[in-house]
C-alpha positions in Angstrom: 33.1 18.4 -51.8 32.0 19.5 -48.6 33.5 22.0 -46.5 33.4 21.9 -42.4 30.6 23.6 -41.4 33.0 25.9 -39.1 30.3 25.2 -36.1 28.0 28.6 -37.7 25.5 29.4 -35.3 23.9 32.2 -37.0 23.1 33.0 -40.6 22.2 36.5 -41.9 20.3 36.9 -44.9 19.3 40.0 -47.1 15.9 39.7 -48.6 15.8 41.2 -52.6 18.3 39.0 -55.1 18.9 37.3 -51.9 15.8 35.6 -50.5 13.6 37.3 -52.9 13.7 36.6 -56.6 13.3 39.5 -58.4 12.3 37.3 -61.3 9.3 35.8 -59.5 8.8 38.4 -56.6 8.8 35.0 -54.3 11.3 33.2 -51.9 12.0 30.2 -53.7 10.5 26.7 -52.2 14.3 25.2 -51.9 15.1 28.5 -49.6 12.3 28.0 -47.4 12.9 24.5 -46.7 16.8 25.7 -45.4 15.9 28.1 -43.3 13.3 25.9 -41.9 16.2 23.5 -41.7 18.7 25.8 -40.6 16.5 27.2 -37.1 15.2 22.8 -36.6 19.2 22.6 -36.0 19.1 25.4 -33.6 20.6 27.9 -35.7 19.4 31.5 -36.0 18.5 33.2 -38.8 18.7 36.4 -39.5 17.2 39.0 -41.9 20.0 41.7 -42.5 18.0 44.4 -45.1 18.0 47.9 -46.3 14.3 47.6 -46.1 12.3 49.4 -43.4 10.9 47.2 -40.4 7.2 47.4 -42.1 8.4 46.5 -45.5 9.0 42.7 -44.9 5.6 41.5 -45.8 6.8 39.6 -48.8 8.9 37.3 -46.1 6.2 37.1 -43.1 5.2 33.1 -43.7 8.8 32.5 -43.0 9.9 32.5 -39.3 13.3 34.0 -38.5 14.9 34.9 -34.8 15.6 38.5 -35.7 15.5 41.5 -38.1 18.4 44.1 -39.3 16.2 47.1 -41.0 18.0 50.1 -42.0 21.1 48.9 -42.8 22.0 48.1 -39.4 20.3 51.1 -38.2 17.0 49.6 -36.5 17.4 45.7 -34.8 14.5 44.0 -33.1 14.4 40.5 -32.4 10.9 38.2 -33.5 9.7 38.9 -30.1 10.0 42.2 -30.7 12.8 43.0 -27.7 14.6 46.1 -29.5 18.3 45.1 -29.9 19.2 48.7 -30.9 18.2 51.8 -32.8 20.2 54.8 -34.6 19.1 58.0 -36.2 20.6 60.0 -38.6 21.8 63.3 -37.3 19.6 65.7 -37.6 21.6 68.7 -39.3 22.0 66.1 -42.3 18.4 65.6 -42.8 17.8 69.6 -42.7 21.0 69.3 -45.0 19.5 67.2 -47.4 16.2 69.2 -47.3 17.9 72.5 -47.8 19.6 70.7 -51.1 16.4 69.7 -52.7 14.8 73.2 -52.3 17.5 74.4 -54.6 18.5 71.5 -57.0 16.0 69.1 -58.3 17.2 65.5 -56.3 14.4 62.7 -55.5 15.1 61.1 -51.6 12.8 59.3 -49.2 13.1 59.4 -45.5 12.7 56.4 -43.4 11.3 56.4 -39.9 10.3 52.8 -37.7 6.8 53.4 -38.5 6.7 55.1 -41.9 7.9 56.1 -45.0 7.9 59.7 -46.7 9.3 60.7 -50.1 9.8 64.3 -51.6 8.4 64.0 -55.2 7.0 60.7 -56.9 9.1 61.3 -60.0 9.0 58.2 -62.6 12.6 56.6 -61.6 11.4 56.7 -57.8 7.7 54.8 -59.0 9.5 52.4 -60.4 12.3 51.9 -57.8 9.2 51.1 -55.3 7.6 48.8 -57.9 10.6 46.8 -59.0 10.9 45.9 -55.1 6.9 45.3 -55.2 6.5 48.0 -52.5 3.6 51.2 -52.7 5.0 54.1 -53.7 5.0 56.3 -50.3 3.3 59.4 -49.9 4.7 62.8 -50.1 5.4 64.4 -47.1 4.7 67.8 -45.8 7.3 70.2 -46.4 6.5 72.0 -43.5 6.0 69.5 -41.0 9.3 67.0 -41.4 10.2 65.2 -38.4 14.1 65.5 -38.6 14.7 63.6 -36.1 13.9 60.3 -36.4 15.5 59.4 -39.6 16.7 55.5 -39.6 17.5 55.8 -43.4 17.3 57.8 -46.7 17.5 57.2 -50.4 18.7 59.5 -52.4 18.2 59.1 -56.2 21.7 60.1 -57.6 24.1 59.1 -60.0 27.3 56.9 -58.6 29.8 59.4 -59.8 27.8 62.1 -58.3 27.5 60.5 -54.3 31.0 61.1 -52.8 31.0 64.9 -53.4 27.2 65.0 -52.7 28.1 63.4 -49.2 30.8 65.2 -48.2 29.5 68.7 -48.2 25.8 67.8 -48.0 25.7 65.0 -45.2 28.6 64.7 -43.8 27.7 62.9 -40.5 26.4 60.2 -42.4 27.3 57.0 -44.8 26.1 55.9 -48.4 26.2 52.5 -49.6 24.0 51.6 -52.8 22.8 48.0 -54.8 21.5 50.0 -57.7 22.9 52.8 -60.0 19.4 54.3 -59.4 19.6 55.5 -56.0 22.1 55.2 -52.7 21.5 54.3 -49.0 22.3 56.5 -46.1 22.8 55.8 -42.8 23.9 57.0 -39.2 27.9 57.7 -39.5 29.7 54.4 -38.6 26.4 51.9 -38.1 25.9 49.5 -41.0 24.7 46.3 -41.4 28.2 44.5 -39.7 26.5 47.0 -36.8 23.6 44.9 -36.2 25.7 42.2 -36.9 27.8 42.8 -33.8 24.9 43.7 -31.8 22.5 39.8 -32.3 26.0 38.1 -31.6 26.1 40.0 -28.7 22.5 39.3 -27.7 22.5 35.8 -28.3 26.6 35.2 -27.7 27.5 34.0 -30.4 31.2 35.0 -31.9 31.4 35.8 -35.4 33.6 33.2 -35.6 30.2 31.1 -35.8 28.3 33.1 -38.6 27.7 32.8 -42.4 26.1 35.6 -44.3 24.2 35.9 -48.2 24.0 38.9 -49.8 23.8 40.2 -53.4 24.0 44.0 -53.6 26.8 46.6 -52.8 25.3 47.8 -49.6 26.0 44.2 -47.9 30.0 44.4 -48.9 30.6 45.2 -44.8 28.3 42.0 -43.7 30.0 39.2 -46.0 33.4 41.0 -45.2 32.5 40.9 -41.5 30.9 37.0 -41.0 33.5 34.0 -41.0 31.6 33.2 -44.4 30.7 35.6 -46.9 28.4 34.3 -49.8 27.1 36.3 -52.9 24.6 34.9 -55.2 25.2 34.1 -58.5 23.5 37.8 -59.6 25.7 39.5 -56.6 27.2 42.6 -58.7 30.7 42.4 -59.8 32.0 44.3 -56.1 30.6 42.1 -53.6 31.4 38.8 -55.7 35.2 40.5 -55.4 35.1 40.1 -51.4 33.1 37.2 -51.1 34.6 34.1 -49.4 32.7 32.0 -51.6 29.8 32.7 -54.6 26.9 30.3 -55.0 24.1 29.7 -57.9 21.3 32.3 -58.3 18.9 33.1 -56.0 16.4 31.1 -58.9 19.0 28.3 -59.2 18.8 27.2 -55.4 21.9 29.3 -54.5 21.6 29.4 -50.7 20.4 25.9 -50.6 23.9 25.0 -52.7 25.5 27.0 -50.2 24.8 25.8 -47.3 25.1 21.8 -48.1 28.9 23.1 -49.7 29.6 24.3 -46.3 28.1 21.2 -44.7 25.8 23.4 -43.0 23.0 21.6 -44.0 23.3 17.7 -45.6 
């Protein structure tokens, strides 16, 4: 049975177990054809992502009106008009540094134009090739640029994050869609931030939007859009706050999706 389509506006999508098949490494043909769909009906679509804003290759045959990198922490619309940018403070990156010189913790730090890592340790090559990404290159210990940090990843245990964050990066927020390694981002901005900032830009309430998502670290965006949909392979958490959860991102889950909502027909 179809649902009213609540007049949505604007969809936000992440990209891996979203988009991306993690299976396949590709944006299944019945996904394409909605979001072609969805922006020939005049509504925008969205990229909402932990990845970096030069990490969305494997989605650049697909046209979209606008990209949240960083978790909310860099947004920039197609034509590239920057909606808005946040760093991480700066005493948390020399924080997190400091940490590493004593106790052995992999981490990455994200900037708009590049990405550096600490050590290429065998959990942190294979994080980078299960999300079909190059493994980054190490950076110079004694030339880090502290501050321009959009994002880091820090590869640590669950039940080891909320001490680490407390009394090693204080000013900042972790969210994570794998046991392997957390997200963190500027204090207070995440990806309901960017969010926030394209209904702004293209006023739009968020009475009007619909988001898909599949990992932890998109629990604020399907909390904060009038409909929140987890795929099939969401994780247990997000599937908990979701509004509604769909097939697989192999089994046409967003294309379900959106004719359920009578988004699409």
């Amino acid at each position: 049975m179809n649902t009213q389509d609540h007049n949505i506006k604007a969809v936000f999508f992440d990209i891996d177990g979203t988009l991306l098949s993690f299976k396949t490494g590709k944006v299944p043909s019945s996904t394409q054809n909605a979001i072609q769909k969805l922006r020939e009906k005049g509504i925008k679509v969205i990229i909402a992502t932990g990845r970096s804003i030069n990490s969305l290759h494997h989605i650049d045959h697909l046209k979209f009106d606008g990209f949240i990198t960083f978790n909310g922490a860099y947004c920039i619309t197609t034509s590239n008009k920057l909606i808005s940018r946040y760093t991480i403070d700066p005493s948390d990156i020399k924080s997190l540094i400091n940490y590493a010189k004593n106790i052995p913790l992999s981490y990455s730090l994200m900037y708009e134009d590049k990405v550096e890592i600490n050590d290429a340790t065998p959990e942190v090559v294979g994080m980078y090739s299960h999300i079909n990404i190059p493994v980054p290159p190490i950076h110079d210990k004694e030339n880090i640029d502290v501050e321009n940090v959009l994002q880091a990843n820090i590869f640590l245990r669950p039940e080891a994050e909320a001490t680490f964050m407390k009394e090693v990066m204080p000013k900042s927020i972790s969210t994570r869609w794998t046991p392997l390694f957390a997200d963190v981002n500027p204090g207070n901005i995440s990806r309901q931030t960017g969010i926030e900032n394209f209904c702004r830009h293209f006023n739009i309430d968020v009475s009007e939007t619909m988001s898909f998502g599949d990992g932890g670290n998109v629990i604020s965006m399907l909390k904060f859009t009038k409909i929140g949909i987890a795929m099939g392979n969401a994780n247990d958490s997000l599937k908990e706050v979701a509004d509604y959860i769909t097939e697989d991102v192999d089994n046409h889950g967003i294309e379900k999706a959106l004719i359920h909502f009578g988004v699409l027909n």
